[in-house]
N, C-alpha and C positions, 0 to 999 in steps of 0.2 A: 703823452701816451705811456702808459707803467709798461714793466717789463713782462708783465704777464701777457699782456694782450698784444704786443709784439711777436711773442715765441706763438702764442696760437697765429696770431696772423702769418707770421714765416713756415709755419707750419701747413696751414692752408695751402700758400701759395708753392710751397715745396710739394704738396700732395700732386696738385696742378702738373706739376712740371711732371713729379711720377707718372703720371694717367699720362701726358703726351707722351712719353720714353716707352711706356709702356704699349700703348694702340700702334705706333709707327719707327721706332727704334728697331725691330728683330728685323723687320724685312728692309729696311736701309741699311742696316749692318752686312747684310748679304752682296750688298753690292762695292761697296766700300772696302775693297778687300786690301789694297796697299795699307789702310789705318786700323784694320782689326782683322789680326788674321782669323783664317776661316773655323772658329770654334764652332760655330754650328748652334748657336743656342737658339734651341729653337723657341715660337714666340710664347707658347703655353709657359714654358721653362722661367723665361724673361721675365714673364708676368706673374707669377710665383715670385720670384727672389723681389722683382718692385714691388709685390704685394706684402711680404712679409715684411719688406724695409720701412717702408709707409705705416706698418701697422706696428713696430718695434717706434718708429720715429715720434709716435699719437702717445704711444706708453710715456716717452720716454718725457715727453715736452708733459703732460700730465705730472709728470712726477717731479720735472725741474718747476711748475707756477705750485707746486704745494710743498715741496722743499724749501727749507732754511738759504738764504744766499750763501757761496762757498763752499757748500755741499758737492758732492759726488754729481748729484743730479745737472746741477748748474755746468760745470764743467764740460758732461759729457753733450748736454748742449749746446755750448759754443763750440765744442768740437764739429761736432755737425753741422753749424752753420759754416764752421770755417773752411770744413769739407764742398759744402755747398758753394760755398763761395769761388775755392780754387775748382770744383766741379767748370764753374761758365769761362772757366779759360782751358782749362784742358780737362774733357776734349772738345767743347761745346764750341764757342767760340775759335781756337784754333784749327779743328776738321773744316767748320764752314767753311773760313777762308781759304783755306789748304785745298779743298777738293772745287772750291767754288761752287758749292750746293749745301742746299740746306740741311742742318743734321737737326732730327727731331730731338727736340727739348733747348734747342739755343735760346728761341723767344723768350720760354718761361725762365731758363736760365738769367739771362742777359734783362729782362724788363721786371722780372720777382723774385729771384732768387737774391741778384746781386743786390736792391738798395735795400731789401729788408734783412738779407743774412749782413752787411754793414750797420745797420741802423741796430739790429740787434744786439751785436757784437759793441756797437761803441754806448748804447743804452747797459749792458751789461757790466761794460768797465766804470761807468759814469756813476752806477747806481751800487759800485762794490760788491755785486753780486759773483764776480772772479774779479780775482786778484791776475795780474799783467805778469807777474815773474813766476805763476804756476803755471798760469795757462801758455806759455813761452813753448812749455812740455809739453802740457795735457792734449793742449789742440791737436798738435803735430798726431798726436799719439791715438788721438780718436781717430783721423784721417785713416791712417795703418790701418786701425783696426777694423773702418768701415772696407778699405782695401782687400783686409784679408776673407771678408765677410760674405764678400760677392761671390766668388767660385763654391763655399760652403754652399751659399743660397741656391744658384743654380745645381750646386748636386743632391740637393735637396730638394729641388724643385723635379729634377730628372727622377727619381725615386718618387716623389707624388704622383708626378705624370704617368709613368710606368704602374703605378698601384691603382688609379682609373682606370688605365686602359686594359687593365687583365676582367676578362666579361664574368659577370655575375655567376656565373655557375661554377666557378673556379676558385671563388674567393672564399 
């Protein structure tokens, strides 16, 4: 299998996992309050930040299968998968067993994220499309940045929401 058709495949099944996070994560996060304190995001909000993550994520894989290998592109894809990858253990993975209930997005986590963000990642290295002692960095460094990315999204998504909900005669 090339590595094009890998990244869309992990892609796919990354979207997958989005749409479960997305339909059932806001209202299990409300309950769950010892493992996420009560931010309040509410589900519209939620789905806003996984909607735009999803649709940054389609760009991004487009532009690493028509990119050069070693490129910028490449990079910030394994970054993402690697994110993905430590995604199915914290919190996906570790909440389930910790609270002994299910947290939405483990399955897709734990049965599609993890062997195709690995399969990826070692098809990646295999085919020299990143280099082992940049990406040492780089990975780490996407992870941050998809970290720092999520509270933007959600304040960005609370500012969408709020610009719907003000009624048509006001706008």
């Amino acid at each position: 299998m090339t590595l094009n058709t890998l990244a869309w495949l992990f892609t796919g099944r990354v979207l997958l996992h989005n749409l479960e996070e997305a339909l059932w994560l806001p209202t299990w996060s409300m309950r769950a309050m010892r493992w996420y304190r009560p931010v309040r995001v509410p589900a519209p909000v939620f789905r806003f930040a996984a909607g735009a993550l999803s649709l940054a994520f389609v760009v991004l894989t487009l532009s690493a299968t028509m990119s050069q290998p070693g490129g910028v592109a490449a990079y910030l894809m394994a970054g993402y998968a690697l994110a993905m990858l430590l995604n199915v253990l914290m919190p996906h993975a570790l909440a389930t067993v910790a609270l002994r209930r299910y947290m939405p997005g483990t399955a897709t986590a734990l049965l599609l994220n993890l062997p195709l963000g690995l399969l990826y990642l070692q098809q990646a290295l295999a085919e020299h499309a990143i280099e082992p002692r940049m990406f040492r960095w780089a990975g780490p460094l996407v992870v941050v940045g998809l970290l720092v990315a999520m509270p933007v999204l959600f304040a960005l998504g609370r500012v969408a929401c709020r610009a719907r909900a003000v009624p048509q005669d006001m706008r």
